[in-house]
C-alpha positions as CSV (number, residue, x, y, z in Angstrom):
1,X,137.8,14.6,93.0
2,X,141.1,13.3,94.8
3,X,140.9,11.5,97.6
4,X,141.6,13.3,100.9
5,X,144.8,12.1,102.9
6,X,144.5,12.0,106.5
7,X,147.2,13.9,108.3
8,X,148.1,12.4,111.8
9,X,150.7,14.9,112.5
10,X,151.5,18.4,112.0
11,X,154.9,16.9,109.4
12,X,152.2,15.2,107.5
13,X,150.4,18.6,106.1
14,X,151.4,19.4,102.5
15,X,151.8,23.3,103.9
16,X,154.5,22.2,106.5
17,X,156.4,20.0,104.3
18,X,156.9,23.2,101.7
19,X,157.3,25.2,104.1
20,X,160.5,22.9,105.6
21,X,161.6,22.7,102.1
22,X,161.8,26.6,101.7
23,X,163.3,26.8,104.6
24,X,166.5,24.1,104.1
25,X,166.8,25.5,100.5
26,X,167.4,29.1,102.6
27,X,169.8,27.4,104.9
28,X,172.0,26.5,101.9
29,X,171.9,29.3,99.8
30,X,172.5,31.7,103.0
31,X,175.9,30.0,104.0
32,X,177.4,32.1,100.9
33,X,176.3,35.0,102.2
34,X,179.1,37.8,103.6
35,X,180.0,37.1,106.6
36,X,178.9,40.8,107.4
37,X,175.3,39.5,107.2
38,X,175.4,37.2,109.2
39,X,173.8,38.9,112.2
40,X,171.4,40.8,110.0
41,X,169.9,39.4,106.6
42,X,171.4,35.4,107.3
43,X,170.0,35.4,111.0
44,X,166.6,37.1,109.7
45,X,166.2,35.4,106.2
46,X,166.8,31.8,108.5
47,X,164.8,32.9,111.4
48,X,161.7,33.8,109.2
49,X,162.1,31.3,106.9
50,X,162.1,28.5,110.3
51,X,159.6,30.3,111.6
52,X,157.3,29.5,109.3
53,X,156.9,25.7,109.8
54,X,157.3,26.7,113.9
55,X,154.1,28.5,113.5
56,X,152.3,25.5,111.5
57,X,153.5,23.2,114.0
58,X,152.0,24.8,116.7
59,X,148.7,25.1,114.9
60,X,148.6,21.7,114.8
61,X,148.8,21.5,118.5
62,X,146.3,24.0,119.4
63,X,143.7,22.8,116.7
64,X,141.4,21.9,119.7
65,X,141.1,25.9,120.1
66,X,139.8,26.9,116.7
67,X,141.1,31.1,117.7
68,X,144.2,29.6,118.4
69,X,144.5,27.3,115.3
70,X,143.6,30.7,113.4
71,X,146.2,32.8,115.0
72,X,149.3,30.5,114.8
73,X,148.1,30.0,111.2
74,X,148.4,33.8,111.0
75,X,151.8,34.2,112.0
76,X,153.1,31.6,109.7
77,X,151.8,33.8,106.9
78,X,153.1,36.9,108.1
79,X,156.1,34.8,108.9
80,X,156.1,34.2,104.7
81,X,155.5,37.4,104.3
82,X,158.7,38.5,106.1
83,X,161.3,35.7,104.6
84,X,159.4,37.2,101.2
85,X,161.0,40.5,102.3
86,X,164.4,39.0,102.9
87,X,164.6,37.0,99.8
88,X,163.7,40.2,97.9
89,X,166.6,41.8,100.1
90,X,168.9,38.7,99.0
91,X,168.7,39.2,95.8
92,X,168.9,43.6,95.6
93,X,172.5,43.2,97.4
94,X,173.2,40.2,94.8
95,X,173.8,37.2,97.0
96,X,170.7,35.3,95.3
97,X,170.5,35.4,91.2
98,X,166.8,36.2,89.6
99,X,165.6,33.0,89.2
100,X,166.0,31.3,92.3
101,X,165.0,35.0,94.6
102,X,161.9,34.4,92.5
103,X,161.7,30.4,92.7
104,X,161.8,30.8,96.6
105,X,159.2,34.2,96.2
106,X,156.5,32.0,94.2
107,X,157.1,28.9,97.0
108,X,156.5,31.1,99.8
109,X,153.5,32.6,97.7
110,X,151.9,29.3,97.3
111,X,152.6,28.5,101.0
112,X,150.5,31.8,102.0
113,X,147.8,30.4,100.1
114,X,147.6,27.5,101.2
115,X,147.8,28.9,104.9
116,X,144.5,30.7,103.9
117,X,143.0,28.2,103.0
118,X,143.1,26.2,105.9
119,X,142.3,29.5,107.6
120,X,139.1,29.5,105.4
121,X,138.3,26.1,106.3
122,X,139.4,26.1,109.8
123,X,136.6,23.7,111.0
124,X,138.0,20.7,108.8
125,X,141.6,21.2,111.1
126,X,139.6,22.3,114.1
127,X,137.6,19.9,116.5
128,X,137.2,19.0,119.9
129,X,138.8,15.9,120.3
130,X,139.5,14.5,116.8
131,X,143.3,14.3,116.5
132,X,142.7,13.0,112.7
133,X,142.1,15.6,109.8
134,X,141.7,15.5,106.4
135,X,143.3,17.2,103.6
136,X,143.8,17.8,100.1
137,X,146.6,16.8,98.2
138,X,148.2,20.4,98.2
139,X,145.2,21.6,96.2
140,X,145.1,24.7,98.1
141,X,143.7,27.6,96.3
142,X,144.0,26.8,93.2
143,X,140.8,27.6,91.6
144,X,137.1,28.7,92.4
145,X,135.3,25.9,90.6
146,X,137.7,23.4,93.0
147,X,136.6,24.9,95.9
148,X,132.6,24.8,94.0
149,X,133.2,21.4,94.0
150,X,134.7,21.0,97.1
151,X,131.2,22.6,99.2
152,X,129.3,20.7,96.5
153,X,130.4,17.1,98.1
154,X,130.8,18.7,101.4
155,X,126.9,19.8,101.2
156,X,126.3,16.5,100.0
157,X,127.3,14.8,102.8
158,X,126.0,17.3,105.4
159,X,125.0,14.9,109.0
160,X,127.7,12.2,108.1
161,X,130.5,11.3,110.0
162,X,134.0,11.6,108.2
163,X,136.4,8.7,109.4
């Protein structure tokens, strides 16, 4: 099993740094869109697409307040969801070709799972004072007998203290 990084800060998290990287790859492609769109599909593809990371972000700060971290965590994916929408959008009026509208799909995919997985796992990102969490190297979701293994160690180790 890999060893789990420690994330300090909310730019540390595997799910933010994608989700930044989505959302810069947006940026670019959206300044060739018409200059019609840009108060409807530019503003909302690069809005939702923002948004995302915003969300995480904020997570991060209200991780003391497990609800909280749950329903920030929740917006990012709905904010997915939405810039999933847009990109779909994109690419029916033909600013975006197939294979990137379906690159940036799969990306923001991947982010939503691995938004539910910290969802599912909450109390690993949640706790009352501990400002440190750990996390695995973007191995979110990825396949039952990881997550087997996963509770395995973590039953394993049930009454110690992780650093």
């Amino acid at each position: 099993m890999a060893k789990l990084i420690h994330a300090e800060r909310f730019q540390d998290l595997a799910v933010y740094q994608k989700a930044w990287q989505v959302s810069r790859t947006i940026y670019q492609l959206s300044k060739s869109f018409p200059k019609e769109e840009t108060y409807s599909l530019t503003s909302q593809v690069r809005r939702s697409s923002r948004s995302v990371g915003a969300q995480i972000a904020e997570a991060w700060a209200k991780r003391r307040y497990p609800r909280e971290f749950v329903r920030k965590m929740t917006e990012a994916d709905a904010e997915q969801m939405e810039t999933q929408h847009w990109i779909r959008e994109a690419f029916a009026c033909g600013f975006i070709d197939e294979a990137t509208g379906a690159h940036l799909t799969e990306s923001c995919g991947e982010i939503g799972r691995m938004l539910a997985a910290m969802i599912a796992k909450t109390n690993r990102f949640c706790g009352k004072y501990d400002y440190k969490v750990e996390e695995e190297p973007a191995a979110y979701g990825l396949a039952d007998d990881f997550f087997d293994e996963f509770m395995a160690l973590e039953d394993s180790q049930k009454g110690m203290r992780l650093p």
